[in-house]
N, C-alpha and C positions, 0 to 999 in steps of 0.2 A: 504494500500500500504506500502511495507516496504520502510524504509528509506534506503536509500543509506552512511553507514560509511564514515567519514572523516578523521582517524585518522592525529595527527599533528604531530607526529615523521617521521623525514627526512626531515619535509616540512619548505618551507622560506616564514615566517609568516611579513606580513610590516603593524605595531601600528601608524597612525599619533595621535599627540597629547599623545603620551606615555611617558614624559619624567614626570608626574608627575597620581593621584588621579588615574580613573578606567582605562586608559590606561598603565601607569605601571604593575598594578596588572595583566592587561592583557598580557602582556608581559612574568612579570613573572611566569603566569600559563600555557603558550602556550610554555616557555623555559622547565617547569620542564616534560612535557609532551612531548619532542625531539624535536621541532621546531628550527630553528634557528631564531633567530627576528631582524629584521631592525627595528630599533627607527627612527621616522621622530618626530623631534619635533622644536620649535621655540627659546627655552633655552637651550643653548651647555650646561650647567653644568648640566642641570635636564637632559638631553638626556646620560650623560655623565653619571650621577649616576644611572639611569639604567641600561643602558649597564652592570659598575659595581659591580652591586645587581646579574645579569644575570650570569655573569663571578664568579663570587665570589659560587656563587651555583651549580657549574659546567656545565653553559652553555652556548652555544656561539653568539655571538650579535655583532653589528653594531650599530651604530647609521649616521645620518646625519641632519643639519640645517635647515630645509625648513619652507619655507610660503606656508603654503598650497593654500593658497587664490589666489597666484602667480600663473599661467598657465603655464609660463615656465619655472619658478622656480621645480615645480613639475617635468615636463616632462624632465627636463635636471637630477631631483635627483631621478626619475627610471629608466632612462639609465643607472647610475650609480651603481643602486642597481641590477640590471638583472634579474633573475626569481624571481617571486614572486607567492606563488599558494595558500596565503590567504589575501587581503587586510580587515584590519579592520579599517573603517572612524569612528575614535574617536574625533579626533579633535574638540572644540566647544568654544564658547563664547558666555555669554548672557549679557544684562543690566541690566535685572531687573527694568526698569520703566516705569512709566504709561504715553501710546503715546506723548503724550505733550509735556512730559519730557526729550522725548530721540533724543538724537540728530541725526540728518542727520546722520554723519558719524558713530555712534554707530550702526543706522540700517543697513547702509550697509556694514557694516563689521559683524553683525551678519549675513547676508546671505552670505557676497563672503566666510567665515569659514563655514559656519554649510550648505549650499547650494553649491554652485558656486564650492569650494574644492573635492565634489564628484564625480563631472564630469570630474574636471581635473584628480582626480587620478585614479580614475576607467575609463577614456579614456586611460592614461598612459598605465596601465598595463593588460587592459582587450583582448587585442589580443594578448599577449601571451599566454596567459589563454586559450583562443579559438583556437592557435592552438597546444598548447599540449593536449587541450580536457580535461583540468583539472583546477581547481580554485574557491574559494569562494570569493566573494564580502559583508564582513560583515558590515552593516550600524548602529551605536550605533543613535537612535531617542533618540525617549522621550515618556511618558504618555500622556506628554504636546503636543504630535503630533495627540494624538486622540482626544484630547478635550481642547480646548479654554480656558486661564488662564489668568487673569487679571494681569496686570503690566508684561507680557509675550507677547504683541501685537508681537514684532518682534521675539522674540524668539519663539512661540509657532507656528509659521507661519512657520518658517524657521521647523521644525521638523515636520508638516504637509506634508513638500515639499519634506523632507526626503520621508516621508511614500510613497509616491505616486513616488518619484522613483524610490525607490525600489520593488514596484509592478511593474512598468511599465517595469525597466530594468528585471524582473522573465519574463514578457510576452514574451520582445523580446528573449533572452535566451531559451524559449521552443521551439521558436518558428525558431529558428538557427539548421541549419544542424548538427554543429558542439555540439555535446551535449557534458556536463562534466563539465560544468560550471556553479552554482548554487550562491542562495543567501542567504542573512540572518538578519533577521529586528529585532532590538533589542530595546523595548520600557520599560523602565526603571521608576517608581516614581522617586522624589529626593533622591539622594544616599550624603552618608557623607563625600564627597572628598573635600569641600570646595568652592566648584562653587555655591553653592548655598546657605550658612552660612545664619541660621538665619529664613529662613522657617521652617512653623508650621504645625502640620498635627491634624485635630481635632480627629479623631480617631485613634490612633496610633497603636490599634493592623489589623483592616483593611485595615489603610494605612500607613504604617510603614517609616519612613525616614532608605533606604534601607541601609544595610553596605555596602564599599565598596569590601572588601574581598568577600564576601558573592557572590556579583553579578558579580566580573571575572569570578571567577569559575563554576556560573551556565552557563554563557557565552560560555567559554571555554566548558565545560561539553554539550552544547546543539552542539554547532559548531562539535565537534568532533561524534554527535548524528546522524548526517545528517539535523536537525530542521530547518526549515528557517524562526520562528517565534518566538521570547520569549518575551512576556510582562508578568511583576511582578510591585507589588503583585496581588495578582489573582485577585482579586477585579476590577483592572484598566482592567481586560478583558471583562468584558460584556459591559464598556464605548458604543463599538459600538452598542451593541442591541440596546442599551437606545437609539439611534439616530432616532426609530422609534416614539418618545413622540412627542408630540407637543414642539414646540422651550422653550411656558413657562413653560411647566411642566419638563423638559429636563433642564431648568435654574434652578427649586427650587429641583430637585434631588443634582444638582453641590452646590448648597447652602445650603442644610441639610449636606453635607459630608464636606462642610467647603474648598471647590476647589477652591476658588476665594478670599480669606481670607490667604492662606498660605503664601504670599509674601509680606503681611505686615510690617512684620520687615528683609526683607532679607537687607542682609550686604555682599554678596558672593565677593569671591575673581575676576569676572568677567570671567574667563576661565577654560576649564577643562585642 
């Protein structure tokens, strides 16, 4: 089946979580490709130095202050922003610790961020989308959304939930009169942005601690593809075959590749 083109020139691209790592980058590779971008971020000066980096290279931008996590927060800063005919759910925060450790409120602020903020914004802005018969819904996951990581209980749960809503919202979407509006799951190893400082990967040429330059752009490059799937490095894509193993042989695959061992020393800055 051929895919369906996206190009992003003319179009108004809205980044949460962009004011800093692969949100930025996304920004800026969605600005040099004619998008216009709304930055939605939670630090005016990082929201601020976007925008700037965008402007500064000849292109044109917005930013605005939001909590994504906020319901009406959100809903009041897309009325504000008005068409919008790609969302990219960037936005994230993890712990990093082993269940025990992590507090009540670190968990559920890792789900109202990496959870709970998808619905608000993709409710926000998705009937527009449906009735100009046009729009992508891009969801940044994780690897960690396919497979189970230790000192990741909450985080790796939270981008499980990802997955599964953005399957779910593809189904309703087919399944809507109003077609032109598609989606796009983006499932990522750890990338160098600093959310996750300090993770080890035992094989690094199979599982590479990804750049982050490297993965806007394929980003960017698949979005603009028609694709509504990218996981990298390739390796993290047969994860789901292997679901056919039995649980323990399924665990000593995850423990020969060293999957449950990378967060040993992590030190991350807590947010993308």
């Amino acid at each position: 089946m051929t895919r369906r083109r996206r190009p992003l020139r003319g179009k108004r691209v809205l980044i949460t979580g962009a004011g800093s790592g692969l949100g930025r980058r996304m920004a800026l590779e969605s600005s040099a490709r004619g998008a216009h971008v709304i930055v939605w971020d939670m630090n005016e000066d990082a929201a601020a130095e976007t925008r700037a980096q965008i402007e500064a290279a000849g292109g044109t931008s917005e930013y605005a202050i939001v909590d994504v996590s906020n319901e009406d927060a959100v809903s009041s800063a897309a009325l504000r922003a008005g068409v919008v005919d790609v969302l990219i759910n960037n936005a994230g925060v993890v712990t990093g610790s082993p269940l025990l450790e992590t507090s009540s409120d670190g968990i559920r602020q890792t789900f109202d961020v990496n959870v709970l903020a998808l619905y608000w914004t993709t409710r926000a802005v998705l009937p527009g989308m449906l009735d100009r018969r046009r729009g992508v819904i891009v969801n940044i996951a994780s690897a960690a959304g396919l497979v189970g990581v230790a000192r990741q209980t909450d985080y790796s749960a939270s981008k499980f939930a990802v997955v599964g809503f953005t399957e779910s919202l593809r189904a309703e979407l087919r399944n809507t009169r109003r077609r032109g509006v598609s989606t796009m799951l983006v499932c990522p190893y750890y990338i160098d942005t600093g959310m996750f400082d300090g993770v080890t990967t035992k094989f690094p040429r199979l599982l590479p601690i990804l750049n982050n330059d490297d993965v806007a752009r394929e980003v960017i490059d698949r979005l603009e593809a028609g694709r509504e799937l990218y996981v990298t490095p390739p390796l993290a894509r047969i994860t789901p075959a292997l679901r056919i193993l039995p649980s323990p042989a399924f665990d000593r695959v995850m423990d020969f590749f060293g999957i449950n061992r990378t967060m040993a020393a992590f030190r991350g800055r807590g947010e993308r």
